[in-house]
C-alpha positions as CSV (number, residue, x, y, z in Angstrom):
1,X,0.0,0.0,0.0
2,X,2.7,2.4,0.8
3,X,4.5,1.7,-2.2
4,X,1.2,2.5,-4.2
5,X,1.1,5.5,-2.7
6,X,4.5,6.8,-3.1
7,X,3.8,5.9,-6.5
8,X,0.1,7.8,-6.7
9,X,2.0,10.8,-5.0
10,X,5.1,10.8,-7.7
11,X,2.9,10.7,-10.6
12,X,0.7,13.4,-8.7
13,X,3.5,15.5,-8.6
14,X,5.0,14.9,-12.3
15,X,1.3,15.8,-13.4
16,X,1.5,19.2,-11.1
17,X,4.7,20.2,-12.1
18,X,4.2,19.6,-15.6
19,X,0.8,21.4,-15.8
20,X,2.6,24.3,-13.9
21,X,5.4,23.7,-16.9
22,X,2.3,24.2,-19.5
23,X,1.3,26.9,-17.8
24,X,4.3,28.9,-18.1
25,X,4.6,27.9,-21.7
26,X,1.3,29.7,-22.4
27,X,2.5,32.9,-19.9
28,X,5.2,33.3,-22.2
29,X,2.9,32.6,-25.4
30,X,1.0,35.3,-24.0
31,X,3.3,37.4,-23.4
32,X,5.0,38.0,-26.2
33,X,1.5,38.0,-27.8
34,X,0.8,40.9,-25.9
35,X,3.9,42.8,-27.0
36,X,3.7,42.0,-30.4
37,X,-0.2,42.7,-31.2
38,X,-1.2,46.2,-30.7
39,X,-3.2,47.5,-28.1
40,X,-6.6,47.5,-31.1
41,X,-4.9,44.0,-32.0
42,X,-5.5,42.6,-28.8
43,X,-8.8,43.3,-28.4
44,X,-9.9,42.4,-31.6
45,X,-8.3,39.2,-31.5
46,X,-9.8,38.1,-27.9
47,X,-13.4,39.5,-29.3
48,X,-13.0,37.3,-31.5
49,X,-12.4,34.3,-29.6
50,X,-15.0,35.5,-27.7
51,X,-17.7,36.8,-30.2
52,X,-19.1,32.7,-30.1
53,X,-19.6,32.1,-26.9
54,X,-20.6,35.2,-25.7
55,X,-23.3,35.0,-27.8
56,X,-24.5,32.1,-26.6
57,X,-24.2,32.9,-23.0
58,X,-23.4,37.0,-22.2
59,X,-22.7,36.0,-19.0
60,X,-19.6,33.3,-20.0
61,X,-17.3,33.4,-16.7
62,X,-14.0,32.7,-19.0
63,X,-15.3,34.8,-22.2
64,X,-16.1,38.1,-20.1
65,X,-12.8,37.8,-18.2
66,X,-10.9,38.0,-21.4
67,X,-12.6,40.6,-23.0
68,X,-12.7,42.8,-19.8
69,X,-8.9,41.8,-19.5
70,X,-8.1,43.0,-22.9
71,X,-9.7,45.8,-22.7
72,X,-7.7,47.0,-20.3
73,X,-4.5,46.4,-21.7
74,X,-6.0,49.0,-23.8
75,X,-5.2,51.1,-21.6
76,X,-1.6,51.0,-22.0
77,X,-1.1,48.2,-20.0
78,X,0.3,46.5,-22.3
79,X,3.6,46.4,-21.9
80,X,3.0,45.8,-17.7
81,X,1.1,42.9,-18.8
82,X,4.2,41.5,-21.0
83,X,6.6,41.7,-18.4
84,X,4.2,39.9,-15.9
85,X,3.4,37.3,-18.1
86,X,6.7,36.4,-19.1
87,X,8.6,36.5,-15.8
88,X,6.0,34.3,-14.8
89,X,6.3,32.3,-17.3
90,X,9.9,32.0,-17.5
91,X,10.3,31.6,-13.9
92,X,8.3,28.3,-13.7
93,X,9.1,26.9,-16.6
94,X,13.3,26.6,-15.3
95,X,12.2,25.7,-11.9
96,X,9.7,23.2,-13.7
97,X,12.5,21.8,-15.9
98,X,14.6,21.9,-12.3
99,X,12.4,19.5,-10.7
100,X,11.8,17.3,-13.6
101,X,15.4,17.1,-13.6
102,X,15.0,16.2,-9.8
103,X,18.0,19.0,-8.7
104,X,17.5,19.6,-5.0
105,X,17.8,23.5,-5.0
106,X,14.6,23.8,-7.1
107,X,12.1,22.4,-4.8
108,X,12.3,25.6,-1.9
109,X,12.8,28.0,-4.8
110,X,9.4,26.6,-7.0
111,X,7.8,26.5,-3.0
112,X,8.9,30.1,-2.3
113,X,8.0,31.2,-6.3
114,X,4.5,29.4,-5.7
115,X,3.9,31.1,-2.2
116,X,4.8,34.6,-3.4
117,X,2.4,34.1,-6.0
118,X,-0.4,32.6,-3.4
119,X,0.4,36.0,-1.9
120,X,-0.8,38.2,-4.6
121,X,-3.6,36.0,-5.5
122,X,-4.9,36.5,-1.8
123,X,-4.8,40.1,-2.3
124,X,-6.5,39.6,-5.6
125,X,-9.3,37.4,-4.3
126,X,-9.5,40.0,-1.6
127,X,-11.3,42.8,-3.7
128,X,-12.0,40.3,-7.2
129,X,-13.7,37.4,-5.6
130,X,-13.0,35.4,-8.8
131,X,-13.5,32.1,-8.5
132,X,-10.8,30.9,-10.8
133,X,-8.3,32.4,-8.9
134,X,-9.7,31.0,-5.8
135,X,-9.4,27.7,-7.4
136,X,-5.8,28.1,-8.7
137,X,-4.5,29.4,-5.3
138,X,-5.9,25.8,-4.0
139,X,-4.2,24.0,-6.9
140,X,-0.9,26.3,-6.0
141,X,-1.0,25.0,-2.1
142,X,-1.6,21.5,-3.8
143,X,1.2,21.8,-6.1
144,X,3.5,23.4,-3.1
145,X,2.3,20.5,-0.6
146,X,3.6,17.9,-3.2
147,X,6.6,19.8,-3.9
148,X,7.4,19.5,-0.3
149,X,6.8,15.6,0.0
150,X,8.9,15.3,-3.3
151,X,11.8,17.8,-1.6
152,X,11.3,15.6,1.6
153,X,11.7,12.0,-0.8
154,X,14.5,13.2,-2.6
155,X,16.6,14.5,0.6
156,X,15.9,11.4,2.5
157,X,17.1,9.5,-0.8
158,X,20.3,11.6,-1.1
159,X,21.0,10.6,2.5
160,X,20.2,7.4,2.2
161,X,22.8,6.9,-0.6
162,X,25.4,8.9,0.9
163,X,25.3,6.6,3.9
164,X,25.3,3.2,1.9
165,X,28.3,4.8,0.0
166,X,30.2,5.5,3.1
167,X,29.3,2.0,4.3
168,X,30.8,0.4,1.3
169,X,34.0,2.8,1.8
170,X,34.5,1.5,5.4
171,X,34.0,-2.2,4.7
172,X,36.5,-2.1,1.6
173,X,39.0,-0.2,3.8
174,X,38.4,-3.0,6.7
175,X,39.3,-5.6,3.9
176,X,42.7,-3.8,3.4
C-alpha cells in the first residue's frame, strides 16, 4: 500500500509540475502575444475568440474575463502585462525543468516562487472574488504541498545513498 502510494504521490506531482510547466509555456505565449499585437490588436483578437460564446451565453465566466482583460490592456497596459506574463512564465518553466530534472535547489525555490504568488492572488481574491483564482490558489498549495513531499523524498534519498556509500567505503578499507 505504501509503495502504491509513493507511486500515486510521484505521478501526482509529475502531473503538477508539468501542468505548472504548460502553464508557463502559455504565460510566455501570451506574453510575447501581448507585446507583439497592438493594443486594437489585442482586443480584436480576444473578441474574437470571444464573439461565439458570448453570444450564446453573455454572462460566460471565462469569455467576459478575457474581454474585460483585454480591454484594459487597452489602456496602456500592455507592456505591464508583458513583463508579468513572461517572468511568470519563465520563472516556472526553469524551476519546472529543475524539478523534472529532480535537482534539489529547485524544490524551496518553485515553494517560495508558488507562495509569493499565493500571496498576490490572496490580495486579488480579496477585492475580485474570482472564482478561478480562488481555485488556482488551491491548486498552488496542492502543487506546493507535493513539492514538499517530493523535496522531503528526494533529501531522504540523497542521505540514504550517501550513507550506503560510506558504508561500502568503510567495509573495503576494513578488507585492506
Amino acid at each position: 500500500m505504501c509503495l502504491k502510494q509513493r507511486s500515486l504521490l510521484d505521478q501526482s506531482f509529475r502531473v503538477s509540475v508539468t501542468l505548472k510547466g504548460i502553464d508557463g509555456i502559455l504565460e510566455i505565449i501570451g506574453g510575447l502575444i501581448v507585446l507583439w499585437i497592438s493594443q486594437s490588436g489585442v482586443n480584436h483578437l480576444v473578441a474574437l475568440l470571444t464573439e461565439h460564446e458570448l453570444s450564446e451565453d453573455p454572462h460566460d465566466f471565462i469569455a467576459a474575463h478575457l474581454l474585460s482583460a483585454s480591454r484594459s490592456l487597452a489602456h496602456g497596459g500592455n507592456i505591464l502585462a508583458s513583463l508579468y506574463l513572461l517572468s511568470h512564465g519563465l520563472a516556472k518553466l526553469v524551476l519546472v525543468v529543475a524539478l523534472l530534472f529532480n535537482k534539489l535547489w529547485a524544490y524551496p525555490a518553485m515553494i517560495a516562487l508558488l507562495t509569493l504568488f499565493i500571496a498576490y492572488q490572496l490580495y486579488r481574491i480579496s477585492y475580485s472574488h474570482s472564482l478561478g483564482l480562488v481555485l488556482l490558489t488551491l491548486f498552488d498549495v496542492f502543487v506546493i504541498w507535493l513539492t514538499w513531499k517530493e523535496y522531503r523524498r528526494q533529501k531522504i534519498g540523497l542521505e540514504t545513498s550517501r550513507r550506503g556509500r560510506m558504508l561500502q567505503r568503510a567495509r573495503f578499507q576494513k578488507r585492506l
